[in-house]
Each structure stands twice: as structure tokens, then as C-alpha cells.
N, C-alpha and C positions, 0 to 999 in steps of 0.2 A: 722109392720112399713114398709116403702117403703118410695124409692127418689123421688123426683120431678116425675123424667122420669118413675116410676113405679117400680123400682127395688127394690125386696125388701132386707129389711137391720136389721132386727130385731137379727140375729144372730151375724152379724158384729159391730152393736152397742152394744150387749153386750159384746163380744170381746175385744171390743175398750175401754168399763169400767172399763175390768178386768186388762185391760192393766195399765189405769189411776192411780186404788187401790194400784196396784202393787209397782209400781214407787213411788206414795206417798207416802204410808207407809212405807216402807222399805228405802226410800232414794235411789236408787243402782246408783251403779258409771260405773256399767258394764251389760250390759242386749244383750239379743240376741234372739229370737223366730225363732224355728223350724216348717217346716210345707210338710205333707205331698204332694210329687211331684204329684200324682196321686193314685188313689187306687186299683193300683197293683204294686209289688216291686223284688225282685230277690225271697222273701220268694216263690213268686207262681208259677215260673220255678221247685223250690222244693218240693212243694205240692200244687198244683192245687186247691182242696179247702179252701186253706189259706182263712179268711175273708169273703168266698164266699157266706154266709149267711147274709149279712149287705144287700144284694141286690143292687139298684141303689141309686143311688145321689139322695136326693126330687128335686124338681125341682125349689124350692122357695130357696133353699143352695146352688146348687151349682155356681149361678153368685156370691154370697159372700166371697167364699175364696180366689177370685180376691183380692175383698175389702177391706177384712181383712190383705193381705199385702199391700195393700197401705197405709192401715192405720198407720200399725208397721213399714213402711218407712218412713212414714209421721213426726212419732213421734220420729224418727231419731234410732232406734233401729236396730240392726243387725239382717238383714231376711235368711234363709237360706230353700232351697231346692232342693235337686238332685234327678234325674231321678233312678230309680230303686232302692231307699232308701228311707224309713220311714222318718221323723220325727225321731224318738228316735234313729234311726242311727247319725243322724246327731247329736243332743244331745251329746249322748253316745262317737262319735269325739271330739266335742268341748270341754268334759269336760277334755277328754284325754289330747288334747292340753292344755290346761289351767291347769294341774296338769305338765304335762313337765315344765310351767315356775314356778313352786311354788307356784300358785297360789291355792283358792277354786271355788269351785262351788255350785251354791243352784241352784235345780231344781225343777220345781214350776209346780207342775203334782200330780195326786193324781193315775196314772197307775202303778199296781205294778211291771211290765215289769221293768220300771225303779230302781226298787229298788234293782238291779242286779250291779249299779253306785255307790251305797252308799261304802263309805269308814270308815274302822274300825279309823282312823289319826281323822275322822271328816272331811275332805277336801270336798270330796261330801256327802251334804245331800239333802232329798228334802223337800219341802214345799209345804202343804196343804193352799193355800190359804185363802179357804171358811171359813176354821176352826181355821188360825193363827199358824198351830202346825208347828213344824220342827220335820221332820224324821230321826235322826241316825242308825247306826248298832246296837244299842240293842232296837229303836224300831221295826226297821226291826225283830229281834227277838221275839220280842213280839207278833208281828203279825203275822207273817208265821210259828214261832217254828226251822228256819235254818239262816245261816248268809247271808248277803248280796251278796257273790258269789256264794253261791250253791242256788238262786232264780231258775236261769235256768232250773236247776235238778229237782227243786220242782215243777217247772208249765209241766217239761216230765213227770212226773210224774201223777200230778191231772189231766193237761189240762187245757186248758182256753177257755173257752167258749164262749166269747168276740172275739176271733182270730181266731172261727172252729179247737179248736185243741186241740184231742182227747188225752186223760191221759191212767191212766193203770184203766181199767174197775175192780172195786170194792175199789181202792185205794186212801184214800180220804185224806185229809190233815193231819189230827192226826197221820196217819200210814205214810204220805210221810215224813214229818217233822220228826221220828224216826226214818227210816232208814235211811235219811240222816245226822241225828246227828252223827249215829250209824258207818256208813259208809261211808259215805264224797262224794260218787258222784253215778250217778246209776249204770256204767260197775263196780261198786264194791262189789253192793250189791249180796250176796252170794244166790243159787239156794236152800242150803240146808235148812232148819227152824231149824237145830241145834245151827246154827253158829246165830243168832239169839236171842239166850236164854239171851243177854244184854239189848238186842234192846228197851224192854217195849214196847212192841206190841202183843195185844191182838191178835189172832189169825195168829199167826207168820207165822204158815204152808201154810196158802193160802194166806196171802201178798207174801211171798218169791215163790209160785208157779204163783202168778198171774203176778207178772214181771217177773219173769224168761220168760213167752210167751209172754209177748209183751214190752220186753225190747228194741226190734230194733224200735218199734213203740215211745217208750219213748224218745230212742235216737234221733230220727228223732225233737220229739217234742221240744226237749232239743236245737238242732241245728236251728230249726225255731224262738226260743225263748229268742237266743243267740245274743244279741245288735251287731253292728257293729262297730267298733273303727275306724276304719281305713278307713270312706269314702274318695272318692279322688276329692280333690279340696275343700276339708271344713279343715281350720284350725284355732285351738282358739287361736288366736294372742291375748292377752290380749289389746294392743292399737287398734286394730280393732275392740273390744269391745266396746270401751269406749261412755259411753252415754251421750251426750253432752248438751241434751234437743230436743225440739220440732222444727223441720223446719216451723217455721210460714208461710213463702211463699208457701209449700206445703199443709200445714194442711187447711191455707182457703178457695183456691177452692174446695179442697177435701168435706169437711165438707160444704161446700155451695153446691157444684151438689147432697151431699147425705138428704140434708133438716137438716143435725144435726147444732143445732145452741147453748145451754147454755153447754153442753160437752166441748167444748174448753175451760172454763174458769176453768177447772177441770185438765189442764196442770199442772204439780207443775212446769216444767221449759221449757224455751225458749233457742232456740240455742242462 
């Protein structure tokens, strides 16, 4: 897909779908989308090959993540992006602030980074879109084998491959998920394979030898892996939130320079 002027927009029209679905379905009264500033962040002052496998931007993407906030402006939604913070920094804020007012949050990502936000209360959970589920802290269990705040520990641990970020070389989820049941964080887990003899962990002796030598590397991973709460100048004001409907006077030249023409009628509400 491309606009009039050639640009193309096939990534931002799906986008802009997933937006429509969204809001339909669900009704929400409060909505806000995060996006990343650029792609690099404070993580790669830390580690240098943070990401550095994704390579460059295609060239047909990246005039679209323009687009794609104009869109989510358009549609009167609260956009959000700061310099040297993620996306899921910024999230991982908002949801903070919005839990100071008493509030909840659903977060609508299917990354399991974020599954580090879920709350045992049920206050944050997230949501799988494609697939309609909602994610709690015992699904979080389910899937990982630890709770929603030892995620961190678990990805120093394995690593995450998605992010260039290297785990403990032999130590795979079955065996990270036990010793974090076992022991609650990784400066915990013990050197010795005695201390171990609870764990249910096949081959005790060289888990516990193979982090003991790259526990600083785990740490490190743990710390890159570790959401941000505290960006400065993102706060979740729940009335800042608040989603009012669609700025029609924005949406139609929008939607007219980009060639999209029966999508608007897929608005469920107008300011």
C-alpha cells in the first residue's frame, strides 16, 4: 500500500486497524499508546550490543512511525515518546502512575518483557489481542514457571534473543524457572549443588556451576531487562487519559493525503 505521494503505508494501515479493533471491542474509556523514541535508548550506553542485531530500519518503515502517530493523535488517543526510553519504559510509567490513583491497567502487547507489570491484585494485566486472552499472574506462571516479578531474573537468566541478550550458556527455562521458584532472585542462587537438593533440577551440579561463572553476566542481563518506572515527564494522569473519540477535523485530511478512504467508517466514536 502506498499514499497518493508514494509513501508507503501498508504497516500504518495495519496499525491503524489494530487500533480501530481495539477500541471497538473492548469499549475503553482510557487508552494511550507508547512508541519507541528511536532505536537506541540508555539500555546501549549499558551494553553496546543491546538490539544491535535487528540491523537498520527497512526503508519502506521507517517514514511510517511518523504516520502511525498521527494516526493515534488523530484518533484522539494519548501518544507518548521520550528520548532515550523504550516504549515499555514509558508503559511500565504510565501503568505506575495509574496504580497511584487506584486505578488498573490492561496492557495490550503480547512482549514478555512486559509481563514483569502484571500484578498478583489483578490491577495490571495484559492483553493478547490477536487471540482475545487476558494475561494474569497465574498465567504469567503458567508460561514462564516464576511470578510476574522475578520475569527480569528469568530473561538474565535464559536471555532473550529478540534484545541480543546473552543468558547463562546451558541454562534453559525448565532449570531457570526452578531455581528461581527455589531461590527468588539470581545473587541468591547458591554456588554449591548441595544447597540445591530442593530445587528439582536435573543436573543440579552444573546449573549451580554454570551461573556461579556468569552470574555478573546474568546480572548485567537482569538490569538491561529491568522496565523503567520512573521516566521523567510521562505521567498516568488518569483524566489525561481519557478517550474522548476520534478528532474528525484531524482524521480527514489525514486519511485523505494517505489514500485511506472506508477505514473511517470503522471509528466506533467521534469527539
Amino acid at each position: 500500500m502506498s499514499a497518493p505521494d508514494g509513501t508507503p503505508t501498508h504497516a500504518a494501515y495495519g496499525f491503524a486497524n489494530t487500533l480501530l479493533k481495539y477500541l471497538a471491542e473492548t469499549e475503553a474509556t482510557h487508552a494511550a499508546v507508547a512508541f519507541d523514541f528511536s532505536d537506541r535508548s540508555f539500555r546501549n550506553a549499558i551494553e553496546p550490543g543491546y538490539k544491535a542485531q535487528r540491523g537498520e530500519t527497512p526503508d519502506d518503515l521507517a517514514p511510517q512511525f511518523e504516520i502511525c502517530m498521527q494516526v493515534a493523535r488523530a484518533l484522539g488517543l494519548g501518544v507518548f515518546a521520550e528520548p532515550e526510553f523504550e516504549a515499555d519504559d514509558l508503559i511500565a510509567t504510565l501503568a505506575e502512575g495509574l496504580l497511584a490513583q487506584r486505578a488498573s491497567a490492561v496492557i495490550v502487547t503480547t512482549d514478555k518483557d512486559l509481563a514483569q507489570l502484571v500484578r498478583e491484585d489483578g490491577r495490571v494485566v495484559l492483553y493478547d489481542l490477536a487471540r482475545g486472552k487476558k494475561r494474569d499472574a497465574d498465567a504469567v506462571r503458567a508460561r514462564f514457571g516464576v511470578d510476574p516479578e522475578q520475569i527480569a531474573d528469568y530473561l538474565g537468566l535464559v536471555g532473550d534473543a529478540v534484545d541480543n541478550l546473552p543468558g547463562v550458556p546451558g541454562v534453559g527455562a525448565k532449570t531457570a524457572a526452578a531455581a528461581l521458584r527455589r531461590f527468588g532472585r539470581i545473587e541468591a542462587i547458591p554456588a554449591d549443588a548441595a544447597a540445591w537438593s530442593d530445587a528439582g533440577v536435573r543436573g543440579a551440579a552444573s546449573a549451580a556451576a554454570r551461573i556461579e561463572a556468569h552470574r555478573e553476566r546474568a546480572l548485567l542481563t537482569r538490569e538491561l531487562a529491568t522496565l523503567r518506572r520512573d521516566v521523567p515527564g510521562v505521567a498516568g494522569e488518569l483524566a489525561g487519559l481519557c478517550w474522548r473519540g476520534a478528532d474528525r477535523a484531524a482524521i480527514e485530511p489525514l486519511f485523505a493525503r494517505l489514500g485511506w478512504g472506508k477505514i473511517a467508517t470503522r471509528i466506533p466514536r467521534w469527539a
